[in-house]
N, C-alpha and C positions, 0 to 999 in steps of 0.2 A: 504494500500500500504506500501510496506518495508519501512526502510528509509535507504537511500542509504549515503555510505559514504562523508565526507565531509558536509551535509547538516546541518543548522545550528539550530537543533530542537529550541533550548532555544527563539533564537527571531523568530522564528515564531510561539513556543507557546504564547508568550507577543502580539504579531499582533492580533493572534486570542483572545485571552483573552482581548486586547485594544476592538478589532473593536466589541465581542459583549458583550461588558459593553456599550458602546458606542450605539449600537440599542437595548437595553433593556432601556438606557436613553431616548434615543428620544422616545421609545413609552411610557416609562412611570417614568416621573421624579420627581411625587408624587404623594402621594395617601393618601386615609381617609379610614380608620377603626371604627365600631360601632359595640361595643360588649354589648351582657345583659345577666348576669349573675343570670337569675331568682329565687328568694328563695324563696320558699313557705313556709318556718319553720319560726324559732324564729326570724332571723336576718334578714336585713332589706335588701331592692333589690338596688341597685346601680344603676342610670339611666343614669349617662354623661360618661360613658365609651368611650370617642372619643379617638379614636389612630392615629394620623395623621403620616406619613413617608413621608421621603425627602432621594435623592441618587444620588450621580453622578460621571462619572470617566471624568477625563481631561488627553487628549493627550499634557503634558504640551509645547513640542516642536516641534509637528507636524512632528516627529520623530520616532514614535513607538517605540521610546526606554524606554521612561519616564510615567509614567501612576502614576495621583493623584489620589484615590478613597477614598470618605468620605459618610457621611451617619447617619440621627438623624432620632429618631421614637420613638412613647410611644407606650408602650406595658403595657398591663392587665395581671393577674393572676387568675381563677377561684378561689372561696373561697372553700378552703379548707372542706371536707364533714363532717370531723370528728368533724372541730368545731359545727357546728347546732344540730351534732347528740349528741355530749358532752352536750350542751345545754338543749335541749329537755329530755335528761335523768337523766341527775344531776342537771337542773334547779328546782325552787319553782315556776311553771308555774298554776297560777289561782287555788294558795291553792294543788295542787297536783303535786307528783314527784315520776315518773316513777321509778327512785332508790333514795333511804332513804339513804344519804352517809355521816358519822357520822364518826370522826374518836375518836378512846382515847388512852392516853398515856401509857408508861407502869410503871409510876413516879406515879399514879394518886390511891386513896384510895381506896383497894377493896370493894368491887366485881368489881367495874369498871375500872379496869386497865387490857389493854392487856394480861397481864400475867396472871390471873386471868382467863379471859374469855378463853383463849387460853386451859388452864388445864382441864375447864369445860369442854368445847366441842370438844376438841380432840377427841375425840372415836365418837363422829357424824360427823368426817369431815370420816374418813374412810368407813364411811358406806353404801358405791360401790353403792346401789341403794337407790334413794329417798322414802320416804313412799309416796303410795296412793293419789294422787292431789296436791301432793306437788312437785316445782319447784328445789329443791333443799334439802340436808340433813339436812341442819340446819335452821330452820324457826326464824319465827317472835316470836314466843309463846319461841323460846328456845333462844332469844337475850332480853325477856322481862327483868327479873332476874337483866339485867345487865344493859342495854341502853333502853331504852324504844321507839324501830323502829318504825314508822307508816309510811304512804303515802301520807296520807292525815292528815288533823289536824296543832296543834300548831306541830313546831320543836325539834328534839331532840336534846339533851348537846350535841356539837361537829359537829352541821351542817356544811359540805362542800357542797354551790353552787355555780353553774355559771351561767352567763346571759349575753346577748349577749349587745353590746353596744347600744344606739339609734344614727342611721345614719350610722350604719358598713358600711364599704365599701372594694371592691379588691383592693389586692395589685396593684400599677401602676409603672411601669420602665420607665426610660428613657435613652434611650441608643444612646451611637454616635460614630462615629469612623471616624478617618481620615490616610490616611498613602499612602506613596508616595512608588513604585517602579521604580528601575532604572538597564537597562544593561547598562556594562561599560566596557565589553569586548567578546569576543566571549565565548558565553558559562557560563559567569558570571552575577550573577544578586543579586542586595542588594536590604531589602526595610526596612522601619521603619514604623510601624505604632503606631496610640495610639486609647487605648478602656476606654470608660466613660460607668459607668454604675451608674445610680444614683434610687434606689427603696424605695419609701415609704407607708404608709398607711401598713406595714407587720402586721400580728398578736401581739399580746400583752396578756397576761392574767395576771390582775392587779388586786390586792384584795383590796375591796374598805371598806373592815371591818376596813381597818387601817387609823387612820387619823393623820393628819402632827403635833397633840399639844402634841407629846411624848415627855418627857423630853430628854438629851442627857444622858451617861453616859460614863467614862472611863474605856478603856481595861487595864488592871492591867500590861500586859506584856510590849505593846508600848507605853502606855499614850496617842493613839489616841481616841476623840472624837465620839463617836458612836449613830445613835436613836436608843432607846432601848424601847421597848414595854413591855418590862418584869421590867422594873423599880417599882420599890417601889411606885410610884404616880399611874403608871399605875392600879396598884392591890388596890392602896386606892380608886381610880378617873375613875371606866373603861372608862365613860362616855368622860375622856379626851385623851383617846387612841383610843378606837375604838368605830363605828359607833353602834354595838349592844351591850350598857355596860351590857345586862345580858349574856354575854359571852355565849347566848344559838348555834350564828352561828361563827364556828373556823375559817371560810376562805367566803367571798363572792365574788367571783372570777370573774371579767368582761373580755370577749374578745373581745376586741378593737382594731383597724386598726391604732395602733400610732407608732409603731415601721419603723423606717429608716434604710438606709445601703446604702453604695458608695463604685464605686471600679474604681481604675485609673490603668488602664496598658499600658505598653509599650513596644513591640517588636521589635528585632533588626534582621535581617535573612537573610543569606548567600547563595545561592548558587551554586556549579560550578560544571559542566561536563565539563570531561577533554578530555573524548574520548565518541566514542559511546555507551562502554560496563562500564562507571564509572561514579559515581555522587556522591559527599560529599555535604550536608547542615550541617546548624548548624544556631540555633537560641536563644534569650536570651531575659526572661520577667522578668523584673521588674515591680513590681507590690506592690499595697498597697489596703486591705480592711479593711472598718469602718463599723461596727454598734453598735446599742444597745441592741439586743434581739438575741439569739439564737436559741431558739422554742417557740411554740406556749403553750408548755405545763406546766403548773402554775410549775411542777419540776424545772424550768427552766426560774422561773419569778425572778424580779430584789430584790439583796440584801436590798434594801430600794427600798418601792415600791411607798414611796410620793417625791423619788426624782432619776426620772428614766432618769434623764441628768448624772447621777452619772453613767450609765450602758453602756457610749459613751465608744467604746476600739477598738481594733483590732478584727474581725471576727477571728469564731475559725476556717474556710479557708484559713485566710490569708496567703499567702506567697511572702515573699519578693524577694526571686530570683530562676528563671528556668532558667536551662542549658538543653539543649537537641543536639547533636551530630548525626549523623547516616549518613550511605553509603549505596549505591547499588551499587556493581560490578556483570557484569555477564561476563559468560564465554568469552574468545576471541577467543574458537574454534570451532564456531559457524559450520564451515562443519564436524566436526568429531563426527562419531555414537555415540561415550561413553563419549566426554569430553562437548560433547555440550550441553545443557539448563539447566546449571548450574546459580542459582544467590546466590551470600553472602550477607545478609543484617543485618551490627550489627550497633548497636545503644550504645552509652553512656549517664544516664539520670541524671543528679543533683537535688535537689528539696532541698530548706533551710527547716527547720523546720518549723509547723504551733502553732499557740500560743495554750495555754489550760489556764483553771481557777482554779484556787487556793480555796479548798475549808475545811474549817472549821470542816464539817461532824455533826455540831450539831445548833441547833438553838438558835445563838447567841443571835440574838438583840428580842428576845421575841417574834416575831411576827405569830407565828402558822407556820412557813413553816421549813421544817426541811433540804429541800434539798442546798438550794440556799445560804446559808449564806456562807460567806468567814470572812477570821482572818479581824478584823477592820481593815481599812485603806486600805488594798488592791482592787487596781483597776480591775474590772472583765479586764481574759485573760491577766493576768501578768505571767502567764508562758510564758517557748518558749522550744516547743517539739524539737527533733531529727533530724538533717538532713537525706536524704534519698540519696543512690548513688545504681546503680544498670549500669551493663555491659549485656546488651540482644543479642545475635543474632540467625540471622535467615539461616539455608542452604535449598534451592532446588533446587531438581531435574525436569526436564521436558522432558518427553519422548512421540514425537508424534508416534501413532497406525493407521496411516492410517490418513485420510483427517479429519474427525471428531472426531475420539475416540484419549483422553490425559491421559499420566499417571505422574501422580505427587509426589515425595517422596518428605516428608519434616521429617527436625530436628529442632526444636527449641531450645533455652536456656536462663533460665532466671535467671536472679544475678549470672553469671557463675563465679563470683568470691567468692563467698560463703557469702557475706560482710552480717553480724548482723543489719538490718535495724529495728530498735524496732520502736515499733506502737503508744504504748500510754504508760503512766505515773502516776503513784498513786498519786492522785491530793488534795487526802484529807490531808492536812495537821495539820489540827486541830487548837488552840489558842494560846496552849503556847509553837510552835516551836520556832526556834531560826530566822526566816524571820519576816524580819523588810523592812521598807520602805527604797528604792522606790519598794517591791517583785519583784525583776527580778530574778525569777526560772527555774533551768532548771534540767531536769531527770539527773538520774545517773548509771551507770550500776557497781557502787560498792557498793550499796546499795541492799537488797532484795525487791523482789514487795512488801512487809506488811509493807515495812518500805515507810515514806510521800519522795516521790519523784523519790521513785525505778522505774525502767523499769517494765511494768505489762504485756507485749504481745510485739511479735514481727512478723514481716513478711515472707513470705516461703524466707527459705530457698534455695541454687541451685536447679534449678529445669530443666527437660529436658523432651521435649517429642518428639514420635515419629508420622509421620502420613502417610497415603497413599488418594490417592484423583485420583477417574475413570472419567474423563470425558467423555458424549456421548450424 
């Protein structure tokens, strides 16, 4: 049915929106969830998956103007596939491993340095077809010379495994939210809410090669305190660095369910129709996230991995404050052939920058992992990228064809102001830059991408499209 002028849509969508939060309550104002996440592989099956949920909205004044709505529940994650299969294939499972994964330096004495091997077998990596039974162009017989591969058997110099934890288990959330709505005028409507998200048991992959009796040592540049695995004791004492002192395995890499992360938000949201054919909202999150881990994947495991309360920082999602703006206006000449089923919908969107990490590009503290190191002293995710700002709108057209048939012109536009919203940030800083403690870093766009801190990518550009849409 139309809606006829004068009618007062906004509190009678809050009525209706009241009354059926109000009978989804009474029929159901909690409830129990039982999930089983079966693993038939390496990792072990999770059995207390209980997820309980609770919900309810209050008519605070018996008014339908006011509505409190809140609401807690735990929530599971399936585990992840790739970890089992990473498992299963790069593990040392009952003496045998599916892939032989060996890594060597290109610092290391020939024949067995990267470089080395690389020169050999260049001209067998090109060789578009495998020989006869064979999986691939370059075998086992032609990595002998260098590394000595098997599958089976003792392990090779520079074993990388992984192995799944005892007692793994799914990620579990806990989520809650409460927030009040209120109209407070014709056509006006404010609400605040707030969102807790609290998830733990995440992924982890921790190398247990390394163990906590490393000496510390000093970085030359800031005089910060460091563990260093490549220390001098270490290479006299392997035994007192890491857990295999014939250094035959580089990395023994456990994924474990120990990684955390919290997120508190809070929205603030406006909004007003003024007439039939006009609406302006406009809403505002403040927001903070924490964790310790960023992925699952050892690239990506903690600067110091005997001391992963050192990895507590801001999520590289984090962001501290959303603006979001936006209208619908449609046409007001609703009886005329050519000016009627008109709507304009632009939007204005703010977004503060999201943090990044600061990273070294070499492997400081000795410890086999090349990706994950940062300059000493810096805390993971002490950058802070780019704000973003973008101007979107939308025109259409609606043209009815009779009772059923609709013809739709649209124009879109996006970042119609052309504004340079850059993406990401050259993160690798290396040792001996000039960032010193507390590293509060931020990109620069007078600097080159090659250089530590340059702008590396950016977002499109104005962009505009056109579209036609038949309905029938």
């Amino acid at each position: 049915m139309a809606e006829e002028p004068g009618d007062d849509k906004p509190t009678e969508e809050l009525k209706a929106q009241i009354a059926h939060t109000r009978a989804l309550v009474s029929r159901d104002l909690s409830g129990l969830r039982y999930e089983l996440d079966s693993q038939s592989g390496p990792l072990n099956t999770y059995k207390k998956n209980f997820a309980p949920r609770v919900s309810f909205a209050w008519d605070l004044f018996n008014d339908h103007r006011t509505a409190i709505r809140g609401g807690y529940g735990i929530f599971y994650s399936p585990i992840y596939g790739q970890i089992p299969d990473v498992v299963k294939t790069l593990g040392n499972i009952n003496g045998t491993r599916q892939i032989a994964n060996a890594l060597v330096t290109i610092l290391g004495a020939p024949p067995a340095n990267s470089a080395e091997i690389y020169g050999a077998l260049f001209p067998k990596i090109l060789c578009g077809q495998p020989a006869a039974g064979a999986n691939s162009c370059i075998t086992q017989a032609d990595l002998a010379p260098f590394v000595p591969i098997t599958n089976t058997g003792p392990l090779p110099p520079g074993t990388v495994l992984f192995f799944g934890q005892p007692g793994y288990r799914n990620p579990q959330s806990q989520q809650a939210s409460l927030g009040v709505e209120r109209e407070i005028g014709t056509g006006l409507s404010v609400s605040a809410n707030y969102i807790y998200v609290h998830t733990t048991h995440m992924p982890w992959a921790i190398d247990k090669n390394l163990l906590p009796g490393a000496p510390f040592s000093t970085d030359p540049t800031t005089g910060i305190l460091f563990q260093d695995w490549g220390a001098p004791q270490c290479v006299a004492n392997p035994g007192l660095c890491f857990a295999d002192p014939t250094r035959t395995i580089l990395q023994n890499n456990e994924y474990a369910s120990v990684a955390n992360a919290v997120y508190h938000g809070g929205i603030l949201e406006i909004k007003k129709r003024f007439t039939d054919r006009f609406t302006l909202m406009a809403n505002y999150t403040y927001s903070k996230a924490i964790d310790d881990s960023t992925d699952f994947n050892s690239d990506y495991a903690a600067f110091n991995e005997v001391d992963l309360r050192a990895e507590r920082s801001l999520s590289d999602f984090d962001q501290r404050h959303k603006v979001v703006v936006a209208a619908v206006v449609e046409s007001p000449w609703q009886h005329s052939p050519v000016l009627s089923g008109f709507e304009l919908s632009p939007i204005v969107t703010y977004n503060s920058g999201h943090p990044f990490n600061l990273l070294a590009g070499a492997d400081v503290n000795g410890d086999n992992h090349f990706t994950n190191d940062r300059p000493p002293g810096a805390p993971r995710n002490s950058g802070l990228g780019p704000d973003y700002v973008a101007f979107d709108m939308r025109l259409g057209w609606t043209f009815k064809l009779g009772e059923r048939r609709t013809l739709r012109f649209l124009a879109e536009g996006f970042n119609i102001t052309n504004r340079t919203n850059y993406a990401r940030v050259n993160n690798i800083v290396g040792t001996d830059s000039t960032l010193a403690p507390p590293f509060h870093a931020h990109g620069t766009s007078s600097l080159s991408p090659s250089q530590p801190l340059g702008f590396t990518a950016a977002l499109p550009k104005r962009e505009i499209q056109l579209g036609v849409r038949f309905d029938f």
